[in-house]
DOMI-15513 format. One record per atom (N, C-alpha, C): x, y, z. Coordinates in pm, whole numbers, plus 50000, padded with zeros to 5 digits. Each point is the difference from the previous one (the first is absolute). Layout:
N
XYZ/...
***
This chain:
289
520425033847709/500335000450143/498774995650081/500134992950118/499234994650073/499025009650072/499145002650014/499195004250105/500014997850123/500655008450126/500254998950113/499195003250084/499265007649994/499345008150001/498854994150162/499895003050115/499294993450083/498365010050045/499084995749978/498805009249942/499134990150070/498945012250082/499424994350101/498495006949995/498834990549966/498555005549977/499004997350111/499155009850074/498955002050045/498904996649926/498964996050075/498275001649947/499825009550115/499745010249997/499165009750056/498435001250002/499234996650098/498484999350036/500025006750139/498694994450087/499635006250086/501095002250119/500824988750027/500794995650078/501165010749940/500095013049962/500925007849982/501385005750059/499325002850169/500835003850087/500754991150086/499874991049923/500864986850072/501175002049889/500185006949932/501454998749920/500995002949988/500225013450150/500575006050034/501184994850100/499724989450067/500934990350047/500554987549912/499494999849924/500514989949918/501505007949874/499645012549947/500675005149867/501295004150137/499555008050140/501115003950015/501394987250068/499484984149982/500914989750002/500594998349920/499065004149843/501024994949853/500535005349923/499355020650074/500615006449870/501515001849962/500555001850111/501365003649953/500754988249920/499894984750036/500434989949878/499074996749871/499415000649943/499325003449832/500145011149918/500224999249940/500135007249873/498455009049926/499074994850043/498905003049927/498554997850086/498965007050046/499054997150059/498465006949957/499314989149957/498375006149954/499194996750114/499275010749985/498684999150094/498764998649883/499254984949987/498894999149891/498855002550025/499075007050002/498414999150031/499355002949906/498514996550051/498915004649866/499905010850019/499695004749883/499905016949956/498695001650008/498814992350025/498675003950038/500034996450173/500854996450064/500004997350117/498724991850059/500354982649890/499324993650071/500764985850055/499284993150067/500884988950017/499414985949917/500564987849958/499884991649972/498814991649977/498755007450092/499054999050026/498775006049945/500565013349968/499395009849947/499485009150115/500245000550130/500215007650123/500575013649959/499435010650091/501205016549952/500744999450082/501055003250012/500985005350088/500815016349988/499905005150093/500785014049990/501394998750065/500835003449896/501915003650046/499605014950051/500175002350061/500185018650061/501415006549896/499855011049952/501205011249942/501094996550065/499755002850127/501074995350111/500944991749970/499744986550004/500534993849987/501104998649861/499775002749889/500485004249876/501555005850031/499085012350092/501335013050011/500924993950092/499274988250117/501154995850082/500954990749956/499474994749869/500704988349920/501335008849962/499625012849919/501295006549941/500855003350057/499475004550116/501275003150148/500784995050002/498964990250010/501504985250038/500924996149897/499705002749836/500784999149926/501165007649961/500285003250102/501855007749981/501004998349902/499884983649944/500894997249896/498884999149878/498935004749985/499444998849890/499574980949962/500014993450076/499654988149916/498534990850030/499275011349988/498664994349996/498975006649907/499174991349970/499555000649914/498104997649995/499195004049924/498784999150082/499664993649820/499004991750047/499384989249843/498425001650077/499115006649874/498705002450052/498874991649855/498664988949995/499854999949869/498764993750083/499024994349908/498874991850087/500074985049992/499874998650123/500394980850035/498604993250025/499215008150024/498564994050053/499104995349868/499334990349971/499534997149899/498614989950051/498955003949996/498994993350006/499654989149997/499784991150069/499804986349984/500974993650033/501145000949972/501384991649974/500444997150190/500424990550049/500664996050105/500755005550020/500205007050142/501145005350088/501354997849936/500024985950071/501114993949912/500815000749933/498985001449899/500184996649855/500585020149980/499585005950031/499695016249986/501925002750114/499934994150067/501455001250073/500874996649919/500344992449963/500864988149934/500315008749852/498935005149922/500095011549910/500665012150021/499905008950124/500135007750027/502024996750032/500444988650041/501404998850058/500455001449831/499644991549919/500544998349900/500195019249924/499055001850004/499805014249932/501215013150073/499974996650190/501355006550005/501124993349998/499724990649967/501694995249924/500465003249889/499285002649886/499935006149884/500815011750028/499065011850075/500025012750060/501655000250009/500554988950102/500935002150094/501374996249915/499584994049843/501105001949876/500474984650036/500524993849891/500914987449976/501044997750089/500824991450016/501324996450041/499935004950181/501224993050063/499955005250106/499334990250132/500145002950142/499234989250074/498435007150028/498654997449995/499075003750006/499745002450117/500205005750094/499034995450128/498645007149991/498614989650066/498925007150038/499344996650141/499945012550061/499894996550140/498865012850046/498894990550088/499205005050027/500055012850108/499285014250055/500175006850042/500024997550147/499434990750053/500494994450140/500794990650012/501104997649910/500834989050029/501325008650015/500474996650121/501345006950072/501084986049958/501245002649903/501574995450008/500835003450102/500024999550152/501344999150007/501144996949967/500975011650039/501054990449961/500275002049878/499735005549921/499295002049868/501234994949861/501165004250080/501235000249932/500224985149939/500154993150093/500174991150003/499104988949918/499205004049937/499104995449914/500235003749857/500675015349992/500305005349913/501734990849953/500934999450110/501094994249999/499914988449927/498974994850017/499514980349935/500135004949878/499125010549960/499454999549854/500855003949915/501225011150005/500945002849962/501254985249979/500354992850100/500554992450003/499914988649923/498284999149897/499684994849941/499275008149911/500775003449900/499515011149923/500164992649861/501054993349981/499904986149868/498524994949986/499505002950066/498384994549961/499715006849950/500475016349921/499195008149979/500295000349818/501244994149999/500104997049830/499094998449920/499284986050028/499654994549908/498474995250110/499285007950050/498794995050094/499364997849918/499385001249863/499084988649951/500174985350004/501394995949987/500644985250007/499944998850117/500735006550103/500024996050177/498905012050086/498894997449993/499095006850049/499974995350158/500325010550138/499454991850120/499585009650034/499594999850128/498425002850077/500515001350164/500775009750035/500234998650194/499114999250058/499774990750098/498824998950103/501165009050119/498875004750097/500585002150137/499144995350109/500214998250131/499384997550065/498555010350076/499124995649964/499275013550091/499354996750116/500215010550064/499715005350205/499065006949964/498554988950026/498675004349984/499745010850175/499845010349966/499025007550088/498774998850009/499174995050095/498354994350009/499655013350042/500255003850099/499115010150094/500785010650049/499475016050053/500785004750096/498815006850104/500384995150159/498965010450081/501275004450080/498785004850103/500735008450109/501344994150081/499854989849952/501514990550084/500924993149921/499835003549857/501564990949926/498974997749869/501274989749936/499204994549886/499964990949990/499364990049940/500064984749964/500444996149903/500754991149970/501334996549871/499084983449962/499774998849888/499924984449947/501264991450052/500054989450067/501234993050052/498944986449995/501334989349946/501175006949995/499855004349793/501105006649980/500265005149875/499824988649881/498994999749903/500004987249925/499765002449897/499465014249945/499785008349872/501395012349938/499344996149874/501555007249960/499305005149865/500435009849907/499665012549949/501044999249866/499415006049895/500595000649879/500975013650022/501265002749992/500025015650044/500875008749805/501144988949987/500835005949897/500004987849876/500065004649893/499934988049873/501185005749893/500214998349947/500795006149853/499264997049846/498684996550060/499564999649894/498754997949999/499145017849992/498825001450098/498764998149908/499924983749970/498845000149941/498804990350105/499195014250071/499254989250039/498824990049965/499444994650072/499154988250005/498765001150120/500445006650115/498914991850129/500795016450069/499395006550037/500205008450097/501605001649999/500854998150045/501435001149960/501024988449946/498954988749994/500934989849972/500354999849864/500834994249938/500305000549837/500654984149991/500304995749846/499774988149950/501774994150058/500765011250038/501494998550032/500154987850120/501084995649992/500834991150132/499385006850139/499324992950094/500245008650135/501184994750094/500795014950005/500754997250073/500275000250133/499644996750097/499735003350154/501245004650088/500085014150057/500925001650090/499175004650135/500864999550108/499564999550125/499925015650060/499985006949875/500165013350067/498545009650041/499855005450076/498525001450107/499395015049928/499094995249955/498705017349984/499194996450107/499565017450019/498934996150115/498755011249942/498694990350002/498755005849946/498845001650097/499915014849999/499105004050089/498864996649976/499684995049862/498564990749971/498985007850075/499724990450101/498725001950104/499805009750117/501835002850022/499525008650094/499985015149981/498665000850009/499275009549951/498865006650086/499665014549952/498485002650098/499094990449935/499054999050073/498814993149964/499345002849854/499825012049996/499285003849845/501034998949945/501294997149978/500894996949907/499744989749991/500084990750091/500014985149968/498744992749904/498785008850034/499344999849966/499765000149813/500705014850016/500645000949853/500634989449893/501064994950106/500984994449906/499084985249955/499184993150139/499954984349949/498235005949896/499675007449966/498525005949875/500855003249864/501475000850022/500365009649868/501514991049989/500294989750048/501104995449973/499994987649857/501424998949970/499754986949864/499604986150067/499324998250114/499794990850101/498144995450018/499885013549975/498985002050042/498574988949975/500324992749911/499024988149989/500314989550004/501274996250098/500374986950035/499334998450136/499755004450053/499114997950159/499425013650027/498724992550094/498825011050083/501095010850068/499985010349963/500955008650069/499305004450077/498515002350019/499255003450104/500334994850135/500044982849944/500204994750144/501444999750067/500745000349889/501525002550058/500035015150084/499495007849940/499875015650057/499815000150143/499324990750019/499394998650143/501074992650065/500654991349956/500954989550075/501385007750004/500015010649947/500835011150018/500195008750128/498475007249997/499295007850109/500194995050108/500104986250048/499794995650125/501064995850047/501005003149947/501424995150022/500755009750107/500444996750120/500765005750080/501314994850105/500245003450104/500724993050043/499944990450100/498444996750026/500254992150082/499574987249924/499695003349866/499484986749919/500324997349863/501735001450011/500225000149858/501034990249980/500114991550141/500484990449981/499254983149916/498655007950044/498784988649945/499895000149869/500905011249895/499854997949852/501184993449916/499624987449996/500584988049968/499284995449799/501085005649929/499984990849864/498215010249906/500085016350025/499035002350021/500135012549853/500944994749881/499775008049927/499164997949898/499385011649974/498744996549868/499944995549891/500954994949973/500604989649847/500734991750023/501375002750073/500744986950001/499964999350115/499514991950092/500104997950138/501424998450052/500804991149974/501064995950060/500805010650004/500005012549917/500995011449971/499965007650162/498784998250057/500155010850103/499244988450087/501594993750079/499514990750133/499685008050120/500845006950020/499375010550171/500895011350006/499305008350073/500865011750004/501045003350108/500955013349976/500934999350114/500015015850030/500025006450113/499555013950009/501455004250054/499815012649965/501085011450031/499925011850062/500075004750093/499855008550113/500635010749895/499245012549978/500455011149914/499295009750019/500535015350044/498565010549958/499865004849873/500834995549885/500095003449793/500324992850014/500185006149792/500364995049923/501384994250026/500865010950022/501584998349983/500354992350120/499685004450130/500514990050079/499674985149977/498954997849938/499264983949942/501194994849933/500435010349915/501124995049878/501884998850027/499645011350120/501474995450061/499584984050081/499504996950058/499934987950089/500364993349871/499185000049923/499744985349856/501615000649977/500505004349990/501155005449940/500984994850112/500144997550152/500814994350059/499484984150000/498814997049968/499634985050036/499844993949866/500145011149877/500294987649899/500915008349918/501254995349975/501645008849971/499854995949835/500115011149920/500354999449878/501374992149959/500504992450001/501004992549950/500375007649832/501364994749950/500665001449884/498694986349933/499495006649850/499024989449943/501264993549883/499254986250015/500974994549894/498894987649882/499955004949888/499144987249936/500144986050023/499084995849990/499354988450093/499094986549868/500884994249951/499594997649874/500074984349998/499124988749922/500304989950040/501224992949875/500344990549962/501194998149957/499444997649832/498314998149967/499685000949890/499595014449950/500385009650048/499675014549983/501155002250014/501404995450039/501295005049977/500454996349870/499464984949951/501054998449887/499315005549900/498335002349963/499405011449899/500595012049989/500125010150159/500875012049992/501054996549939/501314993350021/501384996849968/499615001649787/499224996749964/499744998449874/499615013449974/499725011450076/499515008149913/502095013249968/500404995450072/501305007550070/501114996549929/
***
């Protein structure tokens, strides 16, 4: 019998309490949910980080139906690249998170609206789940980069031109979430609080991220800092690796989180997702069926 099974993995680090808006979008459609961290509580870097008790006990609260799950082991390894040390770590809770089934892994600030409806796709295409060593694919979604938040709204990457590994059926990775599978691109919207962040977070994330030695994060740090509203129309094509990904920004009048995410949510509408495949990736599928 097939594995139906829809199972959804965390990396848990510093960025902890950002996960609390995200699980309560997906829990009620999955079947299965891990929270992964290092058990010496370091990050990628070899940085410490402290989870508070707290947080633990507030995880179980929330588990009413029992379907979460906590994966604790050491990911940090000396010498070895971020990267390289991430990319290990997905694979290892995929292991964790058992065979068969749709994988999802989604970071602790990345909010699904809508959530169902993502879930609806994957079910509807659940024949992929036969035989995913032969038909291995890879869902992209679109992601609603969050740059900044101050006292007057937030700033959104616009327009939208990056998109995110989110669900596979066949979770062997390669590169941070990508794997060797078909990518399949649907138009359906995550939104990642990334950047907007306090300052010593931000700080945090670009010293200890799998990023962290593709550009001076020092100087980006700063091109961060100085960002407001009367001059954030002047950041044009200004991201630290791929330039063209982040042409200019577009701000949103918000005092949170949630009101940020209701607006996103009337100005970019989750649609019914439908695979999006070109006609030499249809007649390979047709062969595996």
């Amino acid at each position: 019998m097939t594995n139906k099974m829809i199972k959804a993995g965390y990396l848990v680090s510093y960025d902890y309490r950002y996960i609390f808006t995200s699980l309560n979008q997906i829990y009620k459609h999955v079947d299965l949910i891990v929270l992964c961290y290092d058990k010496n509580f370091k990050t990628w870097s070899g940085s410490n980080i402290s989870i508070p008790e707290e947080f633990f006990l507030e995880i179980k609260n929330l588990d009413v139906d029992n379907k979460i799950k906590f994966y604790k082991d050491e990911f940090y390894k000396k010498n070895i690249q971020p990267m390289i040390l991430e990319t290990e770590q997905r694979n290892k809770l995929a292991e964790f998170m058992g065979h068969g089934g749709w994988h999802i892994q989604i970071d602790a600030d990345e909010y699904v609206y809508e959530f169902d409806k993502f879930i609806t796709f994957l079910k509807q295409n659940n024949h992929f789940l036969c035989k995913p060593h032969k038909n291995p694919v890879n869902i992209n979604v679109k992601w609603i980069t969050l740059f900044k938040q101050d006292e007057n709204g937030f700033y959104l990457i616009n327009p939208i031109k990056e998109s995110c590994y989110l669900a596979t059926n066949y979770p062997k990775y390669t590169f941070g979430r990508k794997t060797e599978a078909k990518d399949v691109f649907s138009d359906h919207f995550l939104i990642h609080q990334s950047w907007a962040r306090e300052e010593e977070e931000i700080y945090t994330k670009i010293t200890n991220w799998g990023h962290k030695n593709d550009f001076d994060v020092h100087a980006f740090f700063d091109v961060w800092k100085k960002l407001n509203k009367t001059n954030y129309k002047e950041y044009i094509n200004f991201h630290p690796v791929y330039k063209n990904d982040w042409a200019s920004l577009r701000f949103i009048e918000a005092p949170d989180l949630d009101t940020c995410i209701q607006k996103i949510k009337t100005s970019y509408k989750q649609n019914d997702i439908k695979f999006k495949f070109s006609r030499k990736i249809k007649s390979i599928l047709k062969s595996y069926f």
